[in-house]
C-alpha positions as YAML, in Angstrom:
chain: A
units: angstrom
residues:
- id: 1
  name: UNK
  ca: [0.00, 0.00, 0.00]
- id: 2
  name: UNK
  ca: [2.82, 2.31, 0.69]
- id: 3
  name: UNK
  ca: [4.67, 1.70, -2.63]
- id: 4
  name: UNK
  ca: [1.72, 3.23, -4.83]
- id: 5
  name: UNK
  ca: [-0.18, 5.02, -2.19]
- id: 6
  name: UNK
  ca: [-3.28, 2.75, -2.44]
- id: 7
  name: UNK
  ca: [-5.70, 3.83, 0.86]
- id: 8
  name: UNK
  ca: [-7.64, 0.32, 0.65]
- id: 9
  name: UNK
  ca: [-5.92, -2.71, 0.77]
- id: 10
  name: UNK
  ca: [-9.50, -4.42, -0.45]
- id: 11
  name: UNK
  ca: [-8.60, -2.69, -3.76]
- id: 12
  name: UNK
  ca: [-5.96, -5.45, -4.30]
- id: 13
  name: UNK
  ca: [-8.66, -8.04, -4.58]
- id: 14
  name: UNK
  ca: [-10.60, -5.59, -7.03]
- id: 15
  name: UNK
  ca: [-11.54, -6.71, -10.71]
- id: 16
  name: UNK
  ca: [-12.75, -2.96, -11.71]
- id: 17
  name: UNK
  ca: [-10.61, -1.74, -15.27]
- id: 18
  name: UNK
  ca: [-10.13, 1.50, -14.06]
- id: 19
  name: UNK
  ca: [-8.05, -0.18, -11.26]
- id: 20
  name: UNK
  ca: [-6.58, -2.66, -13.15]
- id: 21
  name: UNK
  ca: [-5.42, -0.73, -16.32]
- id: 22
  name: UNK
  ca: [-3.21, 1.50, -13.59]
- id: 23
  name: UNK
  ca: [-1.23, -1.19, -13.79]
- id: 24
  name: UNK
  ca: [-0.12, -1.99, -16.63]
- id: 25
  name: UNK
  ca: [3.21, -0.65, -17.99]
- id: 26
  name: UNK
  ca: [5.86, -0.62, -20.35]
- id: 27
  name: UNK
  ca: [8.91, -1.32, -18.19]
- id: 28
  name: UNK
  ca: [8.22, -3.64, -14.94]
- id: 29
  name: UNK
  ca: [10.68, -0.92, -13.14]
- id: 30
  name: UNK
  ca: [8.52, 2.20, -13.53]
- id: 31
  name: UNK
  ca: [7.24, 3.99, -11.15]
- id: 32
  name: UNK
  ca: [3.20, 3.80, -10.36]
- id: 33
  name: UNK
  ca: [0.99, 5.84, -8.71]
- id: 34
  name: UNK
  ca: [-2.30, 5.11, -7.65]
- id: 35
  name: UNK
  ca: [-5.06, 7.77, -9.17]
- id: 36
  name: UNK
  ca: [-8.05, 7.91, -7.05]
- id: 37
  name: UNK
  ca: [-11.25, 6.38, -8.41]
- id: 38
  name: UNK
  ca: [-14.27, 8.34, -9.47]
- id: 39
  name: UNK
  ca: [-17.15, 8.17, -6.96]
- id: 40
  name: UNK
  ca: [-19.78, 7.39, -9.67]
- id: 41
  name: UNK
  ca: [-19.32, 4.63, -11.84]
- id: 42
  name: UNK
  ca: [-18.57, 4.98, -15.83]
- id: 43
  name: UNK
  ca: [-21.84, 5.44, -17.91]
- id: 44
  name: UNK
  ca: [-22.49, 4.28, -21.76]
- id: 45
  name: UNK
  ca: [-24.99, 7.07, -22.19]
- id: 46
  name: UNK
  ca: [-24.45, 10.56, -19.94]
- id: 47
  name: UNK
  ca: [-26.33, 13.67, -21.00]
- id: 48
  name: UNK
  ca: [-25.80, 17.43, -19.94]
- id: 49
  name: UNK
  ca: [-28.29, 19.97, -20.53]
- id: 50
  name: UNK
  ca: [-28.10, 23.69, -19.90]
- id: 51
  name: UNK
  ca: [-31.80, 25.10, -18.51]
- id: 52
  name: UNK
  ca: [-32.62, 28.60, -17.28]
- id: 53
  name: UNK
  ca: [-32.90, 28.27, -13.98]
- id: 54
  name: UNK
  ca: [-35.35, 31.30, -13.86]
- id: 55
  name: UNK
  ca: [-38.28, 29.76, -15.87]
- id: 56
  name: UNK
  ca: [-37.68, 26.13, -16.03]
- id: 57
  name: UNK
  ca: [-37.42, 23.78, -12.72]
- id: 58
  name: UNK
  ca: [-36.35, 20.07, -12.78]
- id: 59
  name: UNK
  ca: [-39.34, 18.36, -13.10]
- id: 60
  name: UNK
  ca: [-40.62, 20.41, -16.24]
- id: 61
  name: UNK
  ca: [-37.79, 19.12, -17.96]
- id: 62
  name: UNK
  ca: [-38.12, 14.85, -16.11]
- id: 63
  name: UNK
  ca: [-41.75, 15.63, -17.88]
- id: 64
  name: UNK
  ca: [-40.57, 16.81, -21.40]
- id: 65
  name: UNK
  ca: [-37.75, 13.70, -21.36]
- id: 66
  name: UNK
  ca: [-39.97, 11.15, -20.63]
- id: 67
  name: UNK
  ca: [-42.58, 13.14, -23.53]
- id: 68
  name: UNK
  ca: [-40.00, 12.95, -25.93]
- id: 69
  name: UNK
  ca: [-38.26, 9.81, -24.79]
- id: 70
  name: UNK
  ca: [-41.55, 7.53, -24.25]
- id: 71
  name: UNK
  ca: [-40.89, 3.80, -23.47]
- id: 72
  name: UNK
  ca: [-36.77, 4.22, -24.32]
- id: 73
  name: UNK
  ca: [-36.51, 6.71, -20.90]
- id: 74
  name: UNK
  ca: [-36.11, 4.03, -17.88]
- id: 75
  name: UNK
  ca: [-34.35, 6.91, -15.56]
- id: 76
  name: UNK
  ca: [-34.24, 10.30, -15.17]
- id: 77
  name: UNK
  ca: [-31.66, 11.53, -12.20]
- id: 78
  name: UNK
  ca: [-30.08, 14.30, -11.34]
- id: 79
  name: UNK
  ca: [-26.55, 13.92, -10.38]
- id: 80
  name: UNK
  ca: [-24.57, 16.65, -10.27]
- id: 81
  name: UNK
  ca: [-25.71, 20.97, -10.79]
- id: 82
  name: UNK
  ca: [-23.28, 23.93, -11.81]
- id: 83
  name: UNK
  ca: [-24.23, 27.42, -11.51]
- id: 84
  name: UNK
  ca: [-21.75, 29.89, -12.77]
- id: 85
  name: UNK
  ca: [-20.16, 32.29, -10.92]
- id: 86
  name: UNK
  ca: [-21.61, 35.89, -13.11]
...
């Protein structure tokens, strides 16, 4: 754990890529260091929208998804929000 700064010795018995492919090198005698792992797993399919946040409010736009999206929409959530700084 010391050698590449891993915090979780579990992680060692871990079969996630994003762990894995840290690993693998050119040169068995280069230097690794662990990256972090994201909190929220990889998607296939991740969307970002800009809305006014004056006129429109979340569930307007869950409504207009699922209007537009029918039978293919199986989950609207709301993960992250970023307001700029004017």
């Amino acid at each position: 754990m010391i050698l590449y700064d891993i915090p979780d010795i579990r992680l060692f018995w871990s079969e996630d890529e994003r762990f894995l492919k840290q690993f693998v090198v050119p040169h068995i005698w280069q230097k690794i260091k662990f990256q972090p792992l994201s909190k929220y797993p990889p998607l296939i399919n991740d969307i970002s929208f800009w809305l006014p946040s004056e006129t429109y409010s979340k569930n307007d736009f869950y409504d207009l998804a699922r209007t537009v999206g029918g039978d293919l929409i199986e989950k609207i959530i709301l993960v992250d929000e970023f307001t700029h700084p004017k």
